[in-house]
PAZAPA-4460 file (N, C-alpha, C; in steps of 0.05 Angstrom, whole numbers, plus 32768, in hexadecimal, padded with zeros to 4 digits):
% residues 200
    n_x    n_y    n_z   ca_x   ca_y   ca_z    c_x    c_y    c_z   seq   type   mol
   85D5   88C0   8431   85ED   88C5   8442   8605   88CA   8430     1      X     A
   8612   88DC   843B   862A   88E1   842C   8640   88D5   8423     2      X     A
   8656   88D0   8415   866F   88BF   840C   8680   88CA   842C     3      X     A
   8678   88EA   8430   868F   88EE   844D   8683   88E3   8466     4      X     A
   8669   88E3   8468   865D   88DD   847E   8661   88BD   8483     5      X     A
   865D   88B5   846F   866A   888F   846F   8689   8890   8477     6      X     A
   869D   8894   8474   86B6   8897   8470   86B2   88A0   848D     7      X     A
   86AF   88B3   8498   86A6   88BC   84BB   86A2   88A9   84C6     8      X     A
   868D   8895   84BF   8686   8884   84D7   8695   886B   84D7     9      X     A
   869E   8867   84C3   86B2   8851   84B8   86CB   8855   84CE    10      X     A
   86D6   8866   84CC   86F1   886E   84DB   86E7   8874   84F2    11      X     A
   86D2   8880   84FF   86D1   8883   851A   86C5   8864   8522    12      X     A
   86BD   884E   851A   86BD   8838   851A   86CF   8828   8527    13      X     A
   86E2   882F   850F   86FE   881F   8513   8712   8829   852F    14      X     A
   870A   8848   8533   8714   8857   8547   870A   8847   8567    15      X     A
   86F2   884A   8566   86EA   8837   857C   86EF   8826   8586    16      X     A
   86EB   8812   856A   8703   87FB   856A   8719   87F6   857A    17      X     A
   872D   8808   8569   874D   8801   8578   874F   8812   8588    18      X     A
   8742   8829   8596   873D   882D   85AF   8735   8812   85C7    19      X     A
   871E   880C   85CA   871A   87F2   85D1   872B   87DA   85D9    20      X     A
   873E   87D5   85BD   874A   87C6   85C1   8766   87C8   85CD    21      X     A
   8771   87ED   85D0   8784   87F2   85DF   8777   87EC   85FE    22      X     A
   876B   87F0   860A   8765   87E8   8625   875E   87CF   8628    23      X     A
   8754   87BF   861C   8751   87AB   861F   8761   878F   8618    24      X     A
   8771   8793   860A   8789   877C   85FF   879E   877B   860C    25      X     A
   87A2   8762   8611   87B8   8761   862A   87D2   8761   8627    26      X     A
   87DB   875F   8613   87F6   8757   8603   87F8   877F   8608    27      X     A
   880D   8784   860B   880F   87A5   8603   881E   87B2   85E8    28      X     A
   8828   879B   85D9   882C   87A6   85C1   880F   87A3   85AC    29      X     A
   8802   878D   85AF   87EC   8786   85AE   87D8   87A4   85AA    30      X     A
   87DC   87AD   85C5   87C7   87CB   85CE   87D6   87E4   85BD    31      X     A
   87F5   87EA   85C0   8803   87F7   85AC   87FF   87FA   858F    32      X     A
   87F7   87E2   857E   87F2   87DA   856B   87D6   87EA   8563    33      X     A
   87C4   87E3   8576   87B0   87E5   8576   87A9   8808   856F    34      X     A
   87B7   8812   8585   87BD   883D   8586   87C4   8840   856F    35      X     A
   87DB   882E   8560   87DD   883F   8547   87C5   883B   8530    36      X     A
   87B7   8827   8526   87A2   882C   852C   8790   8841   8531    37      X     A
   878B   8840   8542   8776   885C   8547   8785   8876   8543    38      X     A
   8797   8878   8547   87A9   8892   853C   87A7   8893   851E    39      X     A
   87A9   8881   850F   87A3   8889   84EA   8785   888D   84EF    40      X     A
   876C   887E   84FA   874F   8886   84FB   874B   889E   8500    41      X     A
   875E   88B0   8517   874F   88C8   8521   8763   88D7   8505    42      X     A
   877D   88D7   8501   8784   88E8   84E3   876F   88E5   84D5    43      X     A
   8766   88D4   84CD   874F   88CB   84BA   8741   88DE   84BB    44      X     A
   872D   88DF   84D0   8718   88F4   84D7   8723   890F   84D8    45      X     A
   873D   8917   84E1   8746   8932   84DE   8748   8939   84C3    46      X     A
   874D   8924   84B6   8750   892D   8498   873B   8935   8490    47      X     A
   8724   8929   849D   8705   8929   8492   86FD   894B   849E    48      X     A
   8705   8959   84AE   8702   896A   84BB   8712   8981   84A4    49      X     A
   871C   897A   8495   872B   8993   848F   8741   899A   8496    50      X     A
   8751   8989   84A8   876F   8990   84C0   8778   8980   84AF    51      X     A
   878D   898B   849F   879F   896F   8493   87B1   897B   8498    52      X     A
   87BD   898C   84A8   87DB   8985   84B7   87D8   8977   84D2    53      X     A
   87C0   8980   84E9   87B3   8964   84F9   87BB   894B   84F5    54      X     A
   87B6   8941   84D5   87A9   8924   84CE   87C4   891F   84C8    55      X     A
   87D6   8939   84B7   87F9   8923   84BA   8803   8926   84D6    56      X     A
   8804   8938   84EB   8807   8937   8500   880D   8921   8515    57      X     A
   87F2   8910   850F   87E8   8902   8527   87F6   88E5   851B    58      X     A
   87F8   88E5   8500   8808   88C8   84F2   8821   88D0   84F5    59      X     A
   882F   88E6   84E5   8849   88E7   84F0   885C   88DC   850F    60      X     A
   8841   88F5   851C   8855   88FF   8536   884E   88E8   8548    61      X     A
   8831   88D9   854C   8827   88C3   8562   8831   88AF   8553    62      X     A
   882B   88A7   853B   882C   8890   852C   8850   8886   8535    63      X     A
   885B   8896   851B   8876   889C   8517   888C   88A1   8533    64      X     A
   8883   88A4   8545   889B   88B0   855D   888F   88A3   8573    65      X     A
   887A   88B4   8581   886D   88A7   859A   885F   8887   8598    66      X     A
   8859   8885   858C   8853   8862   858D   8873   8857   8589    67      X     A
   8882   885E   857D   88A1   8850   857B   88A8   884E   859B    68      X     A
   88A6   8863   85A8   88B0   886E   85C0   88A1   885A   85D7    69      X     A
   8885   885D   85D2   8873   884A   85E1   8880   882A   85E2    70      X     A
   888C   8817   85C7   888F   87FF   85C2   88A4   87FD   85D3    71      X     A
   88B7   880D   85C8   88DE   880B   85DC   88CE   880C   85F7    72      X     A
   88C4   881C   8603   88C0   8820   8623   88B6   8805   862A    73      X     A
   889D   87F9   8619   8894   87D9   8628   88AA   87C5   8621    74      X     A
   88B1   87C9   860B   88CD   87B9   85FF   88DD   87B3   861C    75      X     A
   88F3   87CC   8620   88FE   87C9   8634   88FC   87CD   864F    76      X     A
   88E0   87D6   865B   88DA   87D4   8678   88CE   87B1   8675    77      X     A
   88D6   87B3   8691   88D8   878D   869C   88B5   879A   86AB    78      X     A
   889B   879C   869F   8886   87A7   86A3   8877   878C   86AD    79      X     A
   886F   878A   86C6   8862   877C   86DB   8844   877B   86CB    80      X     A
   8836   876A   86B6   881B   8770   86AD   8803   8768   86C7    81      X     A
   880B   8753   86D2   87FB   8746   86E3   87F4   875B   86FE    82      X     A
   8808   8767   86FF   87FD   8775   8717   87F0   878A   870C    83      X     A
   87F2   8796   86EC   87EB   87AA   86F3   87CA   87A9   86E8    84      X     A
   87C6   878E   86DD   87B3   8788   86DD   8797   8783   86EE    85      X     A
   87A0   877F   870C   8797   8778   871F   8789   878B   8729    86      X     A
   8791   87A6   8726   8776   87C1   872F   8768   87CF   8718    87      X     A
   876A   87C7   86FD   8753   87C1   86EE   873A   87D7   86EF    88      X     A
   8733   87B8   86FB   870D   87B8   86FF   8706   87CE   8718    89      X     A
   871B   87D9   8726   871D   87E9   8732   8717   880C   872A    90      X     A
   871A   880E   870E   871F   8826   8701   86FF   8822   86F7    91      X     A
   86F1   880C   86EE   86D8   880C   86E2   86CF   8824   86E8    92      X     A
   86BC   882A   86FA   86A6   883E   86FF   86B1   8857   86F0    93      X     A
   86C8   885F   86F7   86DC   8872   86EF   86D9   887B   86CC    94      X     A
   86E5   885F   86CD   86E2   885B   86AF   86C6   8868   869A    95      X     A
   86AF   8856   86AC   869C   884E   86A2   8683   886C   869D    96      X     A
   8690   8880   86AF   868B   889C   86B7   8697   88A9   86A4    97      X     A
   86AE   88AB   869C   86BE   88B3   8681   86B2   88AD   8671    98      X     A
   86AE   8890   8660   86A7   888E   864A   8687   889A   864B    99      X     A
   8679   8899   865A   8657   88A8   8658   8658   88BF   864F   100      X     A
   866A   88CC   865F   8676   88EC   8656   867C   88F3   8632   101      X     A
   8691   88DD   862E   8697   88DF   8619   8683   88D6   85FD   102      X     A
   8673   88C2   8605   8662   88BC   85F6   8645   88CD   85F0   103      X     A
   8641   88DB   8602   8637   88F7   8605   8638   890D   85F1   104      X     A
   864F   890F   85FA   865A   8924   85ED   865D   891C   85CC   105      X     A
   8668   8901   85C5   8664   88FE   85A1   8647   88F8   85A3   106      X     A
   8638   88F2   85B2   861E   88F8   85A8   860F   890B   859D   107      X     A
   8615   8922   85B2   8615   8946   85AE   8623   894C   858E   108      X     A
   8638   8942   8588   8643   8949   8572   8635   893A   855B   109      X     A
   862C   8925   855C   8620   8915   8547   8605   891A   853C   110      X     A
   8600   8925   855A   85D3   892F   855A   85D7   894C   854D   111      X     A
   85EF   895B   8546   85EE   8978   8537   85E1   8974   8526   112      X     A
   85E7   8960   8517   85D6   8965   84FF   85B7   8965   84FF   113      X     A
   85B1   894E   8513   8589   8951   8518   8587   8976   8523   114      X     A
   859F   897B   852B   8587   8999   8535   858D   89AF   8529   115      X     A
   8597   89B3   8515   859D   89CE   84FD   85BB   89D0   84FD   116      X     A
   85D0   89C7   8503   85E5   89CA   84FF   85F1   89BB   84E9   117      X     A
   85EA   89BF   84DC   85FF   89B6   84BA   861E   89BA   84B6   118      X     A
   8626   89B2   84A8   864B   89B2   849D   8643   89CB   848C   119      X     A
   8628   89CB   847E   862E   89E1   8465   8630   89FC   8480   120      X     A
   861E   89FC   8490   8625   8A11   8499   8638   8A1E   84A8   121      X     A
   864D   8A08   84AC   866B   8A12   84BC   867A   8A25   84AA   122      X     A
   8689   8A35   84B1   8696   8A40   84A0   86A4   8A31   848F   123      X     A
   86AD   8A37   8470   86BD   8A29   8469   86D9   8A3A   846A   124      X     A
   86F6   8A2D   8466   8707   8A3D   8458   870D   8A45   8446   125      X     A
   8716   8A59   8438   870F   8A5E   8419   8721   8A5A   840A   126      X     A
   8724   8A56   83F1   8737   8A3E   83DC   874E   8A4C   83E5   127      X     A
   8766   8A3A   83E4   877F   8A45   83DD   878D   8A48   83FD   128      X     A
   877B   8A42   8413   8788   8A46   8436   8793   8A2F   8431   129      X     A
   87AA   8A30   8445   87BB   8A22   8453   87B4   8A1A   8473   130      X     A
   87B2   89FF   8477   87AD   8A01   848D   87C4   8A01   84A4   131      X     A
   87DA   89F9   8494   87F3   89F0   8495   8802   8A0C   84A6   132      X     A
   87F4   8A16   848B   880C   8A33   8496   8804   8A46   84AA   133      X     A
   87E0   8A4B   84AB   87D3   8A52   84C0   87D4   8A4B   84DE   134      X     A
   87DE   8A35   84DC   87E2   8A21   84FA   87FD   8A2B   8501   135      X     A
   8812   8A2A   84EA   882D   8A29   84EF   882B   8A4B   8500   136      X     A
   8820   8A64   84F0   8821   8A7A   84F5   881F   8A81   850F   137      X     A
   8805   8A74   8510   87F4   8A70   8532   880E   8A6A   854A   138      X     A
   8811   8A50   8547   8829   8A48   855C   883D   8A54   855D   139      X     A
   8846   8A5E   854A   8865   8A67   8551   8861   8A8E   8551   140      X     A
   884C   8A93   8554   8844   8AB4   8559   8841   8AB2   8579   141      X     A
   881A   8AAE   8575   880F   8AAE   8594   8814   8A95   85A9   142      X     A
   881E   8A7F   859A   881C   8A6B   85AD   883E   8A60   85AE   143      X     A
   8849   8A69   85AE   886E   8A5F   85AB   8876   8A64   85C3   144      X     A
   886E   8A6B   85DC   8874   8A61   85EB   885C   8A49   8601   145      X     A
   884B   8A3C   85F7   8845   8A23   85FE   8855   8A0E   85EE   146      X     A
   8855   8A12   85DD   8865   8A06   85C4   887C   89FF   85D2   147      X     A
   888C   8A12   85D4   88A8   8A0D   85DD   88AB   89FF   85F3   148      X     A
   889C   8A05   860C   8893   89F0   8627   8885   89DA   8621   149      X     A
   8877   89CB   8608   8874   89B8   8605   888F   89AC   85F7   150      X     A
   88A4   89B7   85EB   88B1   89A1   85DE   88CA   899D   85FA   151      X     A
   88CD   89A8   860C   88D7   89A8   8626   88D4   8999   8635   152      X     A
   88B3   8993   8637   88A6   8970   8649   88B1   8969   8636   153      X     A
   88B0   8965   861E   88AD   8944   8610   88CE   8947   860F   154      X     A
   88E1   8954   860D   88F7   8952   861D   8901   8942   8631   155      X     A
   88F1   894D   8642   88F4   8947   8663   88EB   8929   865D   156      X     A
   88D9   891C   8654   88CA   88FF   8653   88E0   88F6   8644   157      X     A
   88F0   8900   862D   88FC   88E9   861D   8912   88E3   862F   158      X     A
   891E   88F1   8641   8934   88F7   8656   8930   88EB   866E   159      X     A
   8916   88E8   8677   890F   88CE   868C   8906   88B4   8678   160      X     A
   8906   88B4   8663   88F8   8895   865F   8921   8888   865E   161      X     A
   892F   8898   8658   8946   8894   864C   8950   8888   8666   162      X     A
   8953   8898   867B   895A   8890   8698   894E   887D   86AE   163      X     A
   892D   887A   86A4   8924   8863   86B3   8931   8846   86A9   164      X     A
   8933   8845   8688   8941   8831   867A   8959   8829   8681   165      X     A
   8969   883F   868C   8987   883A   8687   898F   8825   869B   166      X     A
   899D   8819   869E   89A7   8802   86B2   89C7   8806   86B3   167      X     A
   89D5   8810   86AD   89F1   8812   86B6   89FD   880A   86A2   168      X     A
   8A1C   8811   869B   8A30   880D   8691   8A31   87E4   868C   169      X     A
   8A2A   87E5   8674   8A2A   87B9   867A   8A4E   87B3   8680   170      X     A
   8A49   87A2   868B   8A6A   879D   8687   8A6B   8775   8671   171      X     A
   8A74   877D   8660   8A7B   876E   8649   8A8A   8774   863C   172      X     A
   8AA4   8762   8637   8AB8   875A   8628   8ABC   8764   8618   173      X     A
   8AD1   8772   8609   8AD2   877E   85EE   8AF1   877C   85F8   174      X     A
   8AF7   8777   85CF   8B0E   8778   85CC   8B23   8788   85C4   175      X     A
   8B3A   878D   85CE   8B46   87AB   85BF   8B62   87A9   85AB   176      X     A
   8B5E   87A8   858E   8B69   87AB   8572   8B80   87AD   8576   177      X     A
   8B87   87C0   858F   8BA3   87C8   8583   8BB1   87B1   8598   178      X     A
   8BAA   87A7   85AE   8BB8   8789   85B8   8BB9   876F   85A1   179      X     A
   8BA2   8776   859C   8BA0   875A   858A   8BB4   8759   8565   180      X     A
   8BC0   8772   8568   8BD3   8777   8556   8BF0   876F   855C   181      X     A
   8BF9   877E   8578   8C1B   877C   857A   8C14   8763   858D   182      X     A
   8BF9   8747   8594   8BFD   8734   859B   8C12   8720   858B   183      X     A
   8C2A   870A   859F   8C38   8700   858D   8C30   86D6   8590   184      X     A
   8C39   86CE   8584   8C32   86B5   8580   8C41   86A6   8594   185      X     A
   8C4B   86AA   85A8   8C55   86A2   85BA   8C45   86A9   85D5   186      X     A
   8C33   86C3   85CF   8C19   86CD   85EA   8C0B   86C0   85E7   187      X     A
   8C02   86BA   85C7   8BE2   86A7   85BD   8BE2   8689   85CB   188      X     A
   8BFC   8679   85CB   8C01   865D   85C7   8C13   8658   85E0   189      X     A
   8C14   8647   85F7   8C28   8641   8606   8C28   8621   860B   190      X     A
   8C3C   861C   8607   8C44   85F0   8604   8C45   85FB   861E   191      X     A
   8C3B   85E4   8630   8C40   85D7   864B   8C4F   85B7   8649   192      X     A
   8C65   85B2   864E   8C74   859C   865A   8C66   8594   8678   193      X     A
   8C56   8583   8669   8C50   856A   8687   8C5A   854E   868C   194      X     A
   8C69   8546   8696   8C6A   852E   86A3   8C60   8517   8696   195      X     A
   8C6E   8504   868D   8C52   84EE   8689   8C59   84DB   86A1   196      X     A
   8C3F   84CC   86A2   8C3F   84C1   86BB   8C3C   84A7   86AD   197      X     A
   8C4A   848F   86B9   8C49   8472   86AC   8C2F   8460   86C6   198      X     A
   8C1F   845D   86B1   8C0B   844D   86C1   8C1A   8422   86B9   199      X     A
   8C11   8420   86CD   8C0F   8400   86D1   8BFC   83F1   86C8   200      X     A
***
């Protein structure tokens, strides 16, 4: 077996893993924790693929921004866990229909090799490509306008997460410099003359 083929199953391992443990861990920074995680495993394997703008991609942009984005939103929503826990076991079958699908399907990808499909025989790219710049070319030629309507939702999302958060103007105390300057020592301090009263 190979040094890459070990290194493959190692990271899709670990991928499993903290997949797994994002659905399953109840704490939600806990499950957060967990995505970033599987977000360096699947770079991992993109790297293994030959996509190394993919593999900084998915650390940068998921790692780096959207998991930040994910923590603030459970951070500051007052998030009901118990209830939403409660329909669950409800999603099983659902679930359980997905993952068959999906396990399927990396099966299909894993059995290539028992039936004549080799890596030597994929094309390779030839010394000296960029994959970097090939991708960049791609999107901003034939694909710049999906491009542009995708950075528009995630727009639109950072613009509702901003407004579901918001709660109003706080009202708290603050003090203002220029009173507390021409204040005089006679505003700060006032003697009261009381009475004394003679007890018996």
């Amino acid at each position: 077996m190979e040094f890459k083929t070990v290194v493959f199953y190692a990271l899709s391992a670990v991928l499993i893993f903290a997949s797994l443990r994002v659905i399953t861990a109840r704490n939600p920074v806990v499950a957060a924790l967990h995505l970033i995680l599987a977000f360096f495993s699947a770079g991992g394997i993109w790297a293994l693929l030959q996509a190394e703008f993919l593999a900084i991609s998915i650390v940068l942009v998921y790692v780096g921004a959207v998991m930040v984005l994910f923590l603030f939103v459970v951070m500051m929503l007052d998030i009901n866990l118990d209830r939403i826990r409660e329909g669950f076991w409800s999603y099983l079958p659902l679930g359980a229909i997905v993952g068959i699908v999906m396990v399927a399907e990396l099966g299909a990808v894993l059995g290539a090799n028992y039936v004549g499909v080799l890596e030597a025989d994929a094309p390779q790219t030839p010394a000296g490509t960029s994959n970097t710049k090939a991708l960049g070319r791609l999107i901003y030629t034939d694909f710049v306008y999906p491009f542009e309507l995708a950075s528009v939702i995630l727009l639109v999302a950072i613009i509702a997460a901003i407004a579901i958060t918001y709660r109003g103007p706080k009202k708290t105390k603050y003090t203002d410099p220029a009173k507390q300057i021409r204040v005089q020592a006679k505003d700060r301090v006032r003697v009261l003359q009381m009475p004394a009263e003679k007890q018996d």
